[in-house]
N, C-alpha and C positions, 0 to 999 in steps of 0.2 A: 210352373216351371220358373217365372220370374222371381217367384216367390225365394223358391230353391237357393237360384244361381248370388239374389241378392246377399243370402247372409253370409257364404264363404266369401264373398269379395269384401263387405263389410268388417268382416272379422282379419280380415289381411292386411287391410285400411288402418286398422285401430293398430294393428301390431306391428306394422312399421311406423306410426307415429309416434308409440310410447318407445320403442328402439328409437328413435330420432332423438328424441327428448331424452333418454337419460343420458345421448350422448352430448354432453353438454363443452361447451367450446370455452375455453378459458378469458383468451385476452384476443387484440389484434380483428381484424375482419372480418373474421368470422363470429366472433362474438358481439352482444348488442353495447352498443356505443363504442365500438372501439377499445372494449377493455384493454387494463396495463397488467402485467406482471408484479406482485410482488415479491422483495426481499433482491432485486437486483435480477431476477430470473431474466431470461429471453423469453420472448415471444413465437411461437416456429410457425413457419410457415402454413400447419396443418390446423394453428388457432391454439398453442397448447403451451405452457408454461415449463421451464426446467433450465438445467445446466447442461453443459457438453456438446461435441458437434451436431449432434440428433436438434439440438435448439439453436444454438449460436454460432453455427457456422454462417458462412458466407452467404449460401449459397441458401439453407435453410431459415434462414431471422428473418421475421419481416417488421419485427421492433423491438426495440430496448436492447440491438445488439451493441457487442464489442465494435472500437473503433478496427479495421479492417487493418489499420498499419500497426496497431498495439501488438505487441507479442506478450502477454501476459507473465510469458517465463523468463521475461527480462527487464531488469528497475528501467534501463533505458527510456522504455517506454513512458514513464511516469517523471526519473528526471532524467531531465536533458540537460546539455551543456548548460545553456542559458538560464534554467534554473537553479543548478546546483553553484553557479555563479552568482546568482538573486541570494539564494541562504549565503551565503559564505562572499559578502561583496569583498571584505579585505584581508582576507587570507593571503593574498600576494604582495601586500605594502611591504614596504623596506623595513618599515616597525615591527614588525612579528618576526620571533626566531624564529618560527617555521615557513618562512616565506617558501613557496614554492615547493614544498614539503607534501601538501594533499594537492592534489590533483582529479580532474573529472574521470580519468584514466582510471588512477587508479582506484577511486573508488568503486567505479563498476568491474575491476578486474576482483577488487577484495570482494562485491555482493553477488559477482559470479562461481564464487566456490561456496558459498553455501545458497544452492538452490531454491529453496522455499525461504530466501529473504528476500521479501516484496513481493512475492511471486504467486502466494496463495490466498485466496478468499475472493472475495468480492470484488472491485475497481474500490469501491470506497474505503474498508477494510484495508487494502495494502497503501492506499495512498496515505493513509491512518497510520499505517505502520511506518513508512517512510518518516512522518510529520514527527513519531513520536524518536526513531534513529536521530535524525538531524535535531533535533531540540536537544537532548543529553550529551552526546557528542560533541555537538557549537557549545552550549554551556561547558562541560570540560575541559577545552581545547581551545578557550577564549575567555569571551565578556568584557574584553578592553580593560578601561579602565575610568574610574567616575570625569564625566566632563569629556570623554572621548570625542574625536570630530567624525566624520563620514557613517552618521546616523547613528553614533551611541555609542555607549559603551557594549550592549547588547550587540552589536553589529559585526562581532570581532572573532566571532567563532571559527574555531581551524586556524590562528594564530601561531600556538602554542603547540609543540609534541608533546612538553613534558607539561605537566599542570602546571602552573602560576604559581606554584609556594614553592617559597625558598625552607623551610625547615628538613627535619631530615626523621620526622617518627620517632627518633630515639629518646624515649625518655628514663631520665631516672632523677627521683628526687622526693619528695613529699606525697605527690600523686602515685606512685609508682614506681618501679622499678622493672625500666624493660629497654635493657639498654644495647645498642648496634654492636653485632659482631667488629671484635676489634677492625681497623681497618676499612670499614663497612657503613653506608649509609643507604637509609630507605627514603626513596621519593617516589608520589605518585606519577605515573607518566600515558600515557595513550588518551584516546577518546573513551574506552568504554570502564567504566569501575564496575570495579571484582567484589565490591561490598554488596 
């Protein structure tokens, strides 16, 4: 009888051990040493790696979450006052035609109408993205001028509305022949180029 009874419990035994085992735990506590997420995942509280609130909510992350005050779906979170005064120190000197021109305002009122700027991918990815906005923009809309003071001439980004050249595009002469509507002159102007 003992005979019997042993092998159906043995065979019960084996088959919730290998169901144990091919369920296998990703990162976090449950898993051995504490594994991490990659590629920026969460960790969820069930031991399991991904995106969205099933992983990085609040309430489910038990690591590698979102900062709780970050709203992902807005640059704010990424710059703040303080920084986007850090890139842009003298965008308000009395030296710049644009003094007073960009503001922290409205910067995030212009990256709040298009929704997926800054707003999508990874934390590292958008702040990437940010990094590479403000570097083409400051270069456009600045770069002082050689021997500048208050950290360079590099330091002068958002100076300027219109770009820094006084010419006007129009050419006509040996190189060409491509000359402004009478009346008419072309200057490059804003942060972003259209080439």
């Amino acid at each position: 009888m003992m005979k019997q009874l042993c092998c159906p419990v043995f065979a019960t035994l084996f088959s919730l051990l290998l169901a144990t085992s091919a369920y296998q735990y990703q990162c976090g506590n449950q898993a051995n040493f504490n594994r991490v997420c990659e590629d920026g995942n969460c960790c969820s509280t069930d031991g399991f790696c991904g995106t969205g609130d099933q992983y990085c909510s609040v309430e489910l992350c038990q690591s590698q979450c979102p900062d709780p005050t970050e709203d992902p779906h807005d640059v704010s979170a990424l710059i703040t006052a303080a920084v986007f005064d850090t890139l842009n120190p003298n965008r308000n000197d009395d030296r710049c035609p644009g003094h007073g021109f960009y503001t922290y305002e409205s910067f995030l009122e212009a990256a709040r109408r298009f929704p997926e700027f800054g707003t999508t991918g990874s934390y590292e990815n958008r702040r990437r993205e940010l990094a590479a906005f403000f570097g083409q923009t400051s270069a456009l809309t600045g770069e002082g001028w050689p021997g500048a003071d208050n950290g360079g001439e590099f330091a002068w980004g958002y100076c300027f509305v219109d770009l820094n050249y006084t010419g006007n595009y129009c050419i006509e002469g040996v190189h060409g022949n491509w000359p402004c509507v009478e009346g008419k002159s072309y200057r490059p102007r804003g942060p972003i180029e259209l080439t």
